[in-house]
Legacy VTK file of the C-alpha trace (Angstrom):
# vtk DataFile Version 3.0
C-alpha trace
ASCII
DATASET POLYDATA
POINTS 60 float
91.083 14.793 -23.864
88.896 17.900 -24.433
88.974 21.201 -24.056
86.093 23.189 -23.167
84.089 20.102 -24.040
85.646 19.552 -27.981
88.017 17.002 -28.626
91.818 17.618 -29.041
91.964 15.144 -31.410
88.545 17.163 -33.253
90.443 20.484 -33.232
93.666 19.083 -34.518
91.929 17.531 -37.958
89.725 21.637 -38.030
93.386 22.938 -38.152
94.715 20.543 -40.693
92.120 20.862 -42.968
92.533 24.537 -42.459
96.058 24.696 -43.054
95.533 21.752 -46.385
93.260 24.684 -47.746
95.173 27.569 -47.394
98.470 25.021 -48.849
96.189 24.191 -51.999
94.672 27.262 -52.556
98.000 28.996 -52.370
100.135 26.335 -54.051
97.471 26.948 -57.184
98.151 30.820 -56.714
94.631 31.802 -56.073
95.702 33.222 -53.322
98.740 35.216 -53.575
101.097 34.651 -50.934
105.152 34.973 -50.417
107.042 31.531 -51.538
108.344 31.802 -47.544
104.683 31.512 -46.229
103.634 28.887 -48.216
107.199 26.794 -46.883
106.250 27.669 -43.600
102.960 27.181 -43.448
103.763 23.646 -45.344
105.969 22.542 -42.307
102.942 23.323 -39.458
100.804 21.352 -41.710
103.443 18.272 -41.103
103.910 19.322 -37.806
99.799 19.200 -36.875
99.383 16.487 -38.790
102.014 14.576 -36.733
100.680 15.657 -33.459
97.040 14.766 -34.694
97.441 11.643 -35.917
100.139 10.809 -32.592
97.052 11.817 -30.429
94.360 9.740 -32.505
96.469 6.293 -32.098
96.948 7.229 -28.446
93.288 8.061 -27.711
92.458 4.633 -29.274
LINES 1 61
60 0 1 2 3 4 5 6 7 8 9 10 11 12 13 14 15 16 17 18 19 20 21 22 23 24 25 26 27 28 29 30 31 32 33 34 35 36 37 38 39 40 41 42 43 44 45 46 47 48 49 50 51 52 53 54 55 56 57 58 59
């Protein structure tokens, strides 16, 4: 499962770790973002997350 030669499963953890970052950063305000965001982007996290981890136990 790739796409243009990277691993689904490879972009999936680059966009949780992205997403982790932006919740931490935000959640300790040093980034200064609407309560709304920070919900929002909180449920993609879980949402990616799922999806990654769904698609590393089936790629096993």
């Amino acid at each position: 499962m790739t796409i243009g030669g990277v691993s689904i499963i490879l972009i999936g953890g680059l966009i949780n770790f992205g997403l982790l970052l932006f919740q931490l950063l935000s959640g300790l305000h040093y980034i200064r973002v609407p309560l709304g965001v920070h919900k929002k982007t909180g449920i993609a996290l879980v949402i990616f997350a799922f999806i990654h981890g769904l698609l590393g136990i089936l790629a096993h």
